[in-house]
C-alpha positions in Angstrom: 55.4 111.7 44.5 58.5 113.6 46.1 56.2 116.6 47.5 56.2 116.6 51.4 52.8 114.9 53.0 51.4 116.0 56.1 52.6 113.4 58.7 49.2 112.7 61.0 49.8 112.4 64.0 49.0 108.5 63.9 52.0 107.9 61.2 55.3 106.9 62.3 57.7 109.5 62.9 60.1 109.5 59.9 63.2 107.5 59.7 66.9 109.1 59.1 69.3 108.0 57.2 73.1 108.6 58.5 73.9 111.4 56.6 70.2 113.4 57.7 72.6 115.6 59.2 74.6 116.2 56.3 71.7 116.9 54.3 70.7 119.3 56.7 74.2 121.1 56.9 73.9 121.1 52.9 70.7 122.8 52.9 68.9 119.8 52.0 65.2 120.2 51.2 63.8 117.6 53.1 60.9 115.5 52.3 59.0 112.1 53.3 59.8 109.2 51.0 59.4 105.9 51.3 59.0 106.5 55.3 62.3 108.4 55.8 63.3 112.2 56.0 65.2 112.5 52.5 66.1 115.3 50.5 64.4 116.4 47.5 66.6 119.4 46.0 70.0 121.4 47.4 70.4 124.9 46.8 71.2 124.0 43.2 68.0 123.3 42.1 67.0 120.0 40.3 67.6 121.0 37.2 71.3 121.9 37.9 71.6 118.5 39.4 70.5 116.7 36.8 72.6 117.8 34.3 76.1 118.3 36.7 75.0 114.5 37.0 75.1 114.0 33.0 78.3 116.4 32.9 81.1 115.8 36.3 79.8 113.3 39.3 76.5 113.5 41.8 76.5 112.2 45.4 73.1 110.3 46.2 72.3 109.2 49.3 70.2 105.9 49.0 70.7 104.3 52.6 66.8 103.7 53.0 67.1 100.5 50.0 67.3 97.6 52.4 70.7 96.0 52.3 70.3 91.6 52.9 72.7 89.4 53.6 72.0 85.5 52.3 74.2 82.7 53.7 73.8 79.2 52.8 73.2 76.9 55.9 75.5 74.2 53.8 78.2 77.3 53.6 78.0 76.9 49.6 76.8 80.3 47.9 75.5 78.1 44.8 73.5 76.3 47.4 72.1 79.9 48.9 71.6 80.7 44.7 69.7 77.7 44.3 67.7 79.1 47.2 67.2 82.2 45.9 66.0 80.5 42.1 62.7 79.4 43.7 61.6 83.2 44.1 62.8 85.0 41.2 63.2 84.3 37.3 66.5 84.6 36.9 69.6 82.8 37.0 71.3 83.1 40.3 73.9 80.1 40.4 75.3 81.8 37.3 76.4 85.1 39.0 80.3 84.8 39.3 81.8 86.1 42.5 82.5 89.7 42.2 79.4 90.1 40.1 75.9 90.8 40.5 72.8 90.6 38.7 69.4 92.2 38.3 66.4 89.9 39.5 62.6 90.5 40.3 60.8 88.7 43.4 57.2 87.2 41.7 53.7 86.5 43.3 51.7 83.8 42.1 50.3 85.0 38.9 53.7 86.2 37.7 53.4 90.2 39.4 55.9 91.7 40.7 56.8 92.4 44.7 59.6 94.0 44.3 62.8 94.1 42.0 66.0 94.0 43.3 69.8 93.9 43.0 71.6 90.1 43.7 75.7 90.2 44.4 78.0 87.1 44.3 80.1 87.9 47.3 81.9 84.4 47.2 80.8 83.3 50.0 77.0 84.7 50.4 75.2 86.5 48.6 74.3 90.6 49.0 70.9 91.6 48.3 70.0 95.1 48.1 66.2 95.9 47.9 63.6 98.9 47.5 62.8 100.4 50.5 59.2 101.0 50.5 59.5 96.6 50.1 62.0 96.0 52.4 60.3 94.7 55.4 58.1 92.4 53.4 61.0 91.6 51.1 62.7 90.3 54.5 59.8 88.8 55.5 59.4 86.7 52.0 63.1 85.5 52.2 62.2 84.1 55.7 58.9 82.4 54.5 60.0 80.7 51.4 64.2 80.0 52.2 64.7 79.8 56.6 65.1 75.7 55.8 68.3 76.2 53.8 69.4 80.2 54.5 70.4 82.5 57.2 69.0 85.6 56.3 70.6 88.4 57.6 69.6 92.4 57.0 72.2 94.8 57.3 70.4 97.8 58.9 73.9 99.4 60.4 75.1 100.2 56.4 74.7 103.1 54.9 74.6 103.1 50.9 76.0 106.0 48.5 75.8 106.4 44.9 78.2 107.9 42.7 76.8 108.3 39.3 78.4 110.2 36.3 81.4 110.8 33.6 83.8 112.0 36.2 82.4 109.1 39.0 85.2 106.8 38.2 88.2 109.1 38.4 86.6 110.6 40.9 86.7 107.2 43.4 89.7 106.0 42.3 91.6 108.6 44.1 90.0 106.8 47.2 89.8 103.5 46.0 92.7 102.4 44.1 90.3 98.8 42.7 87.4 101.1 41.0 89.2 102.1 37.6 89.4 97.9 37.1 85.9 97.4 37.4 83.5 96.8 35.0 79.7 97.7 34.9 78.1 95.2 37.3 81.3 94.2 39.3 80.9 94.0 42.7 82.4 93.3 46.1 84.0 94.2 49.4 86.8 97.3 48.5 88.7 99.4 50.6 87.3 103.3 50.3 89.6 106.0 51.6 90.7 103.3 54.3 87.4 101.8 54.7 85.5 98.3 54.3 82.8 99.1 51.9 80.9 97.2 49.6 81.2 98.2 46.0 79.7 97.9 43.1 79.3 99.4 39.3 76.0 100.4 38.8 73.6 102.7 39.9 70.5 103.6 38.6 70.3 106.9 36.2 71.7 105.6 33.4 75.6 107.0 33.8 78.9 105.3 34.9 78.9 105.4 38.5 79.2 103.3 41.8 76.9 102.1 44.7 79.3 102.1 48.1 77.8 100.2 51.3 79.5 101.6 54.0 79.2 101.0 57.7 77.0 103.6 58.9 79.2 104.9 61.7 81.7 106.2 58.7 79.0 107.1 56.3 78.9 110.8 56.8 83.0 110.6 56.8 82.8 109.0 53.3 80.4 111.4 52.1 82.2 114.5 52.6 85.2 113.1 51.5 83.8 112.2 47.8 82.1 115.8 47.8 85.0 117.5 48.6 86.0 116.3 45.3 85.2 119.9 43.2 83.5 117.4 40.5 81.2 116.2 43.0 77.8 118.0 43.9 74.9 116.0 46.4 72.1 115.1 44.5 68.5 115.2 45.8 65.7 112.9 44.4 64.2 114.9 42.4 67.1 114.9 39.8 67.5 111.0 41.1 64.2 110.7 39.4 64.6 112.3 36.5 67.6 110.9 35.6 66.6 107.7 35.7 63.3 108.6 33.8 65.2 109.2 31.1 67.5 106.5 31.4 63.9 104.0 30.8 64.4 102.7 34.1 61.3 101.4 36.7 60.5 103.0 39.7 59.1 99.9 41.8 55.4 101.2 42.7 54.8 103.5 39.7 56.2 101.6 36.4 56.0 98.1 37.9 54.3 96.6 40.6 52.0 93.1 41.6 50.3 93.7 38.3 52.4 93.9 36.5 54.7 90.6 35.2 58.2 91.0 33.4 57.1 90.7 30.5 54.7 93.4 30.4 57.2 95.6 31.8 59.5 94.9 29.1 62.1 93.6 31.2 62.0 90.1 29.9 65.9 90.7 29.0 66.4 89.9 32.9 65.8 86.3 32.0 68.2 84.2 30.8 68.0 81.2 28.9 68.0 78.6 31.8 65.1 79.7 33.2 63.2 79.4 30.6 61.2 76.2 28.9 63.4 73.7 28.1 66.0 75.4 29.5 68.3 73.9 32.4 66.8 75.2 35.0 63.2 76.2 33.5 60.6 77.8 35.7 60.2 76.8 39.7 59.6 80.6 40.7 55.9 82.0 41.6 53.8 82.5 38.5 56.2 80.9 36.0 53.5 79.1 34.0 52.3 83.2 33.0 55.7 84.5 32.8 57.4 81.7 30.7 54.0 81.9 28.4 54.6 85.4 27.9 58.3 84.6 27.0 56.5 82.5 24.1 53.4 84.2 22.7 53.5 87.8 24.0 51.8 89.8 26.6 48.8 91.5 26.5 50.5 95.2 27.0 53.8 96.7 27.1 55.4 99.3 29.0 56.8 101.6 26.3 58.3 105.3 26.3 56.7 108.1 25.6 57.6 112.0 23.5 54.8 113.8 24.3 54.5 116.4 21.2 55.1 120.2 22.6 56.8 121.3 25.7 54.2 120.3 28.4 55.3 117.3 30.7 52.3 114.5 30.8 52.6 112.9 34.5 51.8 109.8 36.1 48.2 108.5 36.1 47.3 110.7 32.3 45.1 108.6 30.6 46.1 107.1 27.0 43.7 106.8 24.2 43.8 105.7 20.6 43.0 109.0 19.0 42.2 112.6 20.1 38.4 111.7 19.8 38.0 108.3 21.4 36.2 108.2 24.9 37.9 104.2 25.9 41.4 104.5 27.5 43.4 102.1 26.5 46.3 102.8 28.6 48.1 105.0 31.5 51.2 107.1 32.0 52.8 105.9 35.2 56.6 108.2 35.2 56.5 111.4 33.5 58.2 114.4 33.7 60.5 117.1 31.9 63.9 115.7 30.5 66.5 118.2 31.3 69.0 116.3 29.1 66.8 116.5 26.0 65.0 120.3 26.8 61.8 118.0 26.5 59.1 116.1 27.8 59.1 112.1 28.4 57.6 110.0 30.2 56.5 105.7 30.6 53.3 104.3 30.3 51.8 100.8 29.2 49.9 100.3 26.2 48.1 96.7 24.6 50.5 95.2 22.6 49.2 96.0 19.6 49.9 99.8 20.1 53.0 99.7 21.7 55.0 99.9 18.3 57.9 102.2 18.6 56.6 105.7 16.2 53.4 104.6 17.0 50.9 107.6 17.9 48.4 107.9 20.7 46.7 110.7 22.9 47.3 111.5 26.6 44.4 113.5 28.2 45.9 116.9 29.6 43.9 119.7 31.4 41.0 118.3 29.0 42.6 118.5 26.2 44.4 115.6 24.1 48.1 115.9 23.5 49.4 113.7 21.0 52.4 111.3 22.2 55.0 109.5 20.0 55.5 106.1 21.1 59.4 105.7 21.8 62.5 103.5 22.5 64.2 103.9 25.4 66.4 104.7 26.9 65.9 108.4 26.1 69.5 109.3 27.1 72.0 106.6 25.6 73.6 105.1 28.6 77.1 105.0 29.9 78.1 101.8 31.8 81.6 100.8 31.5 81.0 96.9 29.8 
């Protein structure tokens, strides 16, 4: 997934983000993801990463999500939340200003397009989306919500994450609001003397913050955070194994158009009023599956995984009842090593009825079956300030 591809020469050169050259200077491994010239590793390694992540504060730079802008025509934000309601499950008028919520855009059968991050900004709402979606994710908004919204993407922002223990003591030497805010708070701050966007969140399963800064003072922004002696860049490979263990989806691997909420066991993302006989109950793509799911189940479940042994079971490993059975009943789709734990883990789905957490089954592995303890997760306890 992170390994560099041959570009042909009838692909589209890559994209940089504003701080390529930064990379670059840091001796940034660079590879293609998600159509942009990122970094994979520093001379640290991934493994150091991950855990000075877990331990001080890691720099990620994550400027290829696609950052959206939606303005009510009527100048209301509840009326541009109302909007938004018809495309995803969640409740959307209910996000305060200064907060923000987690939402999923759904297809017609109840799959998923894309998931997504939805801020309150008082008086629009901030969208930040994957970036392998982006362009359609644009696209959809302008379909479904160009009769009551401006939509507006924000391509000259850059977006940084500051994740870990130290992240908040860390920022607050530059931004005098952060030790105030709580885990999901979000709005316009002042950063080191410049108009960002900021938010508590981020997405490996630590305390941290997501800064949108104006690309022309990106790089600035950057090296000011890492010359912080806490603070270390962070490539993706440690981005994604942090937030393997932290249970969280990668859109394209864990969840995609196949896969509904409530398969992907993120049915906690939707609240009450969406939901039969709730205030506001369905009225987004595939609601009649999604709200039936709510009710009497789904047919599988994503669930961790503890492979037994040392040996990391990857995406696409086959999952079968027992170590003799020739029917798959299921598929890995994250996997990896958990440098936090010294130990395998990985995410699969499984029917329903297997998906109890202790529960055994078999991943094939170099023709062999490795058993794998069906898990909770997160792996890692997380760390958000509530």
């Amino acid at each position: 997934m992170l390994a560099r591809d041959n570009q042909s020469s009838r692909e589209p050169p890559l994209k940089r983000t504003p701080l390529y050259a930064l990379h670059v200077a840091s001796g940034g491994k660079m590879v293609p993801f998600a159509g942009y010239d990122m970094p994979v590793q520093y001379a640290t390694g991934v493994l150091r990463e991950h855990l000075h992540t877990r331990q001080a504060a890691g720099l990620f730079d994550v400027s290829h999500m696609g950052q959206i802008a939606l303005h009510a025509k009527s100048g209301r934000v509840e009326d541009a939340a109302l909007a938004l309601e018809r495309l995803v499950p969640q409740d959307i008028v209910a996000v305060a200003p200064g907060r923000q919520r987690y939402a999923q855009f759904t297809n017609e059968t109840g799959g998923l397009l894309d998931d997504l991050m939805v801020a309150n900004f008082g008086s629009h709402l901030f969208l930040v989306v994957n970036a392998a979606c982006k362009a359609e994710d644009e696209a959809h908004l302008r379909q479904h919500l160009s009769d009551s919204c401006v939509i507006e993407p924000l391509p000259d922002r850059a977006l940084i994450a500051l994740q870990g223990p130290k992240a908040c003591s860390v920022l607050t030497r530059f931004c005098a609001d952060a030790a105030a805010m709580r885990f999901m708070d979000a709005g316009p701050r002042s950063v080191d003397g410049i108009a960002c966007f900021v938010s508590r969140s981020g997405y490996t399963g630590e305390d941290g913050f997501e800064i949108s800064v104006p690309a022309e003072h990106a790089e600035s922004l950057a090296r000011t955070l890492l010359g912080h002696s806490d603070v270390l860049p962070i490539g993706l490979g440690a981005r994604d194994s942090l937030r393997l263990e932290a249970g969280l989806c990668l859109y394209g691997h864990d969840i995609d158009t196949s896969t509904t909420p409530v398969e992907a066991a993120l049915e906690w993302s939707i609240q009450k009023s969406r939901r039969r006989r709730g205030a506001r109950a369905g009225g987004f793509p595939g609601a009649d599956n999604i709200l039936s799911q709510l009710e009497s189940g789904a047919p599988r479940r994503r669930v961790g995984l503890r492979p037994e042994g040392r040996a990391p079971v990857r995406e696409g490993a086959g999952l079968f009842a027992d170590a003799a059975s020739s029917e798959q009943i299921g598929a890995v789709t994250s996997g990896g090593f958990g440098p936090s734990l010294n130990a395998p883990v990985a995410m699969g789905y499984l029917p329903s009825p297997h998906a109890t957490v202790g529960g055994l089954v078999f991943a094939e592995l170099r023709g062999q079956r490795l058993p794998l303890q069906v898990a909770a997760t997160p792996f890692v306890p997380n760390t958000y300030k509530r």
